[in-house]
PAZA-401610 format. One record per residue (C-alpha): residue in three letters; x, y, z negated. Coordinates in steps of 0.2 Angstrom, whole numbers. Layout:
N
R / ALA / X / Y / Z
...
***
This chain:
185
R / UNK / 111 / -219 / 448
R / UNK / 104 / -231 / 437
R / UNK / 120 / -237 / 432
R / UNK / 125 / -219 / 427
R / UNK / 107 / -219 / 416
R / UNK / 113 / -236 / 409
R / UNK / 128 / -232 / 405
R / UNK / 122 / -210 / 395
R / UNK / 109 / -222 / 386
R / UNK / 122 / -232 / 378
R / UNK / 134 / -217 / 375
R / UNK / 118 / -207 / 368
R / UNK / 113 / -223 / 358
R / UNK / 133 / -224 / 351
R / UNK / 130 / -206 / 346
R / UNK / 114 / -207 / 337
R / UNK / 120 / -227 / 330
R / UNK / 136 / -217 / 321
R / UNK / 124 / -203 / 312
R / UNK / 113 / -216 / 307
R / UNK / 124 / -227 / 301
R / UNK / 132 / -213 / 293
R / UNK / 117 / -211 / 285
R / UNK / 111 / -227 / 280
R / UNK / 129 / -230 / 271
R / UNK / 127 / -216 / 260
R / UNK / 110 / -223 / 254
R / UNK / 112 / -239 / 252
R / UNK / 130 / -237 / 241
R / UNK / 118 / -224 / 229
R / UNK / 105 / -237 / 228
R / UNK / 116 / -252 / 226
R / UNK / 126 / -242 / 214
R / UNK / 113 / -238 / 203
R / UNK / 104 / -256 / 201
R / UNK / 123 / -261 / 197
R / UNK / 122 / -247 / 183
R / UNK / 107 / -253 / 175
R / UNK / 109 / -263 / 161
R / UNK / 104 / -280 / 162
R / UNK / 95 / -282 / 146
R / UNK / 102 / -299 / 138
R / UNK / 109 / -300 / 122
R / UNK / 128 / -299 / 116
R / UNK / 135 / -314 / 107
R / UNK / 137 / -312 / 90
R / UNK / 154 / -303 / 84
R / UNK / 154 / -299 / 102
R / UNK / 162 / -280 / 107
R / UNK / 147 / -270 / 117
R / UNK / 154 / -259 / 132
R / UNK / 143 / -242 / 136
R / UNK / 126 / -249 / 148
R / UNK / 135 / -248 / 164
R / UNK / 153 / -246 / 160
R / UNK / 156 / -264 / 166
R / UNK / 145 / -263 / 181
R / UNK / 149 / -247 / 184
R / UNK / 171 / -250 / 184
R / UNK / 169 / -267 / 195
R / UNK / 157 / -255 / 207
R / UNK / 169 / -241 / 207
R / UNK / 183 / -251 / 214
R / UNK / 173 / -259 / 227
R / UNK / 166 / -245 / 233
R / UNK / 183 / -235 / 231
R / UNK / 190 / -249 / 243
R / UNK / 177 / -248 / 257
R / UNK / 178 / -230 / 258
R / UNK / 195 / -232 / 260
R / UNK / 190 / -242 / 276
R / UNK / 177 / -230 / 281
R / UNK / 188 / -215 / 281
R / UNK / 201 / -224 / 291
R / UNK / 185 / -228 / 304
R / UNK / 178 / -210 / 301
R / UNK / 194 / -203 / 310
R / UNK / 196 / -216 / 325
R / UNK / 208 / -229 / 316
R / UNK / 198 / -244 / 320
R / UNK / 211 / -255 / 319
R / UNK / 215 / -250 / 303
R / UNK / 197 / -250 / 299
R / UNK / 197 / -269 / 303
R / UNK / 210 / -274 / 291
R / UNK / 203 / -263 / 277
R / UNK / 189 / -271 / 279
R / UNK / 195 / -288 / 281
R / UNK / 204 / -284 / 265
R / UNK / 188 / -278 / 257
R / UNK / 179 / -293 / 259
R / UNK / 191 / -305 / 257
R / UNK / 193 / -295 / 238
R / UNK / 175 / -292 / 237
R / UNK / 168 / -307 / 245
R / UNK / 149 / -305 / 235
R / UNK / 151 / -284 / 234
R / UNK / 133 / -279 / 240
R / UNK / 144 / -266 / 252
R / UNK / 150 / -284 / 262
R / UNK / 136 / -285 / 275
R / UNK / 139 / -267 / 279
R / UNK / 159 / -272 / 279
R / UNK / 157 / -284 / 290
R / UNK / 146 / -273 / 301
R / UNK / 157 / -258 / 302
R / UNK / 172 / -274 / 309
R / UNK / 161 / -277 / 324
R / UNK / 156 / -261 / 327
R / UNK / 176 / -254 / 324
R / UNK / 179 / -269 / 339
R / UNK / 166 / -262 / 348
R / UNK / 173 / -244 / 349
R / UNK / 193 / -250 / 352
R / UNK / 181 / -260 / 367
R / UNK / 186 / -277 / 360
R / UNK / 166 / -284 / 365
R / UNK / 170 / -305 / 363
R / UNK / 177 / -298 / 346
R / UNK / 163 / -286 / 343
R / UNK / 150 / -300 / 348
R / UNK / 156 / -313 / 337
R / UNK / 157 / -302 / 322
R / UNK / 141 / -297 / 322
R / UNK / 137 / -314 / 323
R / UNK / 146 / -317 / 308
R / UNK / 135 / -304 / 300
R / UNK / 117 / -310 / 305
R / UNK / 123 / -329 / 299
R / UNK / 131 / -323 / 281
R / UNK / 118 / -311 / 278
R / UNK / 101 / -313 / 286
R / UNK / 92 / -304 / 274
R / UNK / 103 / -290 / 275
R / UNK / 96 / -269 / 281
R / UNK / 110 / -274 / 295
R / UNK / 106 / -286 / 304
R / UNK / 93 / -274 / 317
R / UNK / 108 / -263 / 322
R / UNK / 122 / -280 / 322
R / UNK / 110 / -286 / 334
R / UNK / 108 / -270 / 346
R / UNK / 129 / -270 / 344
R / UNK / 130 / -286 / 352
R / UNK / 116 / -281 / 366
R / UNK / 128 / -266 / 369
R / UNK / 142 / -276 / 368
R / UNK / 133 / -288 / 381
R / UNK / 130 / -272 / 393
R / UNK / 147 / -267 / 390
R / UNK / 153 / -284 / 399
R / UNK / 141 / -285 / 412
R / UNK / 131 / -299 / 404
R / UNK / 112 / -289 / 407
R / UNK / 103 / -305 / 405
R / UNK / 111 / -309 / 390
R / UNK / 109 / -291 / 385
R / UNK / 89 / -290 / 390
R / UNK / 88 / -307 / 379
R / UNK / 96 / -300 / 364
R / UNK / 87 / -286 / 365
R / UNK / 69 / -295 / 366
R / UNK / 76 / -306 / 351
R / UNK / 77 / -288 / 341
R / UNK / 61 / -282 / 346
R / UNK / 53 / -297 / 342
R / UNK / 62 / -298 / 324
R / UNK / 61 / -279 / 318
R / UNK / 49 / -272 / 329
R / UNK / 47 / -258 / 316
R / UNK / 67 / -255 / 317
R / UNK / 75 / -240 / 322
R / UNK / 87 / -252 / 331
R / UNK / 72 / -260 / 339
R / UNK / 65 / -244 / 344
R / UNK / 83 / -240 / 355
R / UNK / 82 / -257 / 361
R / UNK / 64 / -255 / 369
R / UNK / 69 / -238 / 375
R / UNK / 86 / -248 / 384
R / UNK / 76 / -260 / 389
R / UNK / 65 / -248 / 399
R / UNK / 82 / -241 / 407
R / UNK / 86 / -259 / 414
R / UNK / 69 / -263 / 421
***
């Protein structure tokens, strides 16, 4: 029985995860899009041709974001292996995109739901040691927890998720973790 709660809790949490995630992409590309469109304020050189504030920032952005959504669509409808190597393209063409923590996010978690967990794991490691400031790092480290779970590793799971709390106890990724954590007590 407490298996069967264990395992709802992680399909409810996937669930809620997905429209948060969801979510939180749409935000974050409007914010990150609009500081790229704001002029940066130097001056040109002299003789120098002027493009429109935003023109340049606003082309380079376009293309990034154009190719990660790309990705997303092919992860929206369940083609994760595509997902992963539209992603891998992206950041491989967009290496210092601000969309490349949330690339790299969506390649674990796209491992995750094609039940690929040592593959999940490690790239959501990847995430949490190329971008540890990034809004992702909460919700890479409950998809390692998950994937841990998911393995049969609960000590390792109960740890990672302690780790989370501890790190971003105001999290919303934090806040599933305690209520998981409650579930395996």
């Amino acid at each position: 029985m407490r298996q069967l709660r264990g395992q709802i809790e992680v399909v409810s949490n996937s669930i809620e995860m997905a429209g948060k995630r969801q979510r939180d992409m749409y935000v974050d590309i409007d914010t990150r899009l609009r500081r790229l469109e704001q002029p940066a304020g130097g001056a040109p050189a002299p003789g120098a041709t002027v493009a429109p504030p935003g023109q340049v920032a606003s082309a380079a952005a376009g293309e990034d974001a154009r190719v990660y959504e790309a990705a997303q669509n092919q992860r929206r409808i369940g083609n994760y292996q595509a997902a992963i190597v539209a992603f891998q393209g992206f950041l491989a063409q967009f290496p210092q995109s601000p969309l490349a923590p949330r690339a790299q996010y969506w390649i674990g978690d796209s491992y995750f739901n094609l039940r690929d967990f040592r593959n999940a794991i490690a790239n959501q490691q990847r995430l949490i040691a190329t971008y540890p400031d990034s809004a992702s790092v909460p919700d890479a480290m409950l998809n390692i927890a998950s994937s841990q779970l998911e393995l049969g590793d609960t000590a390792a799971a109960r740890r990672s998720m302690d780790n989370l709390v501890a790190r971003y106890p105001a999290s919303e990724a934090a806040e599933k973790a305690r209520r998981r954590l409650a579930t395996l007590r």
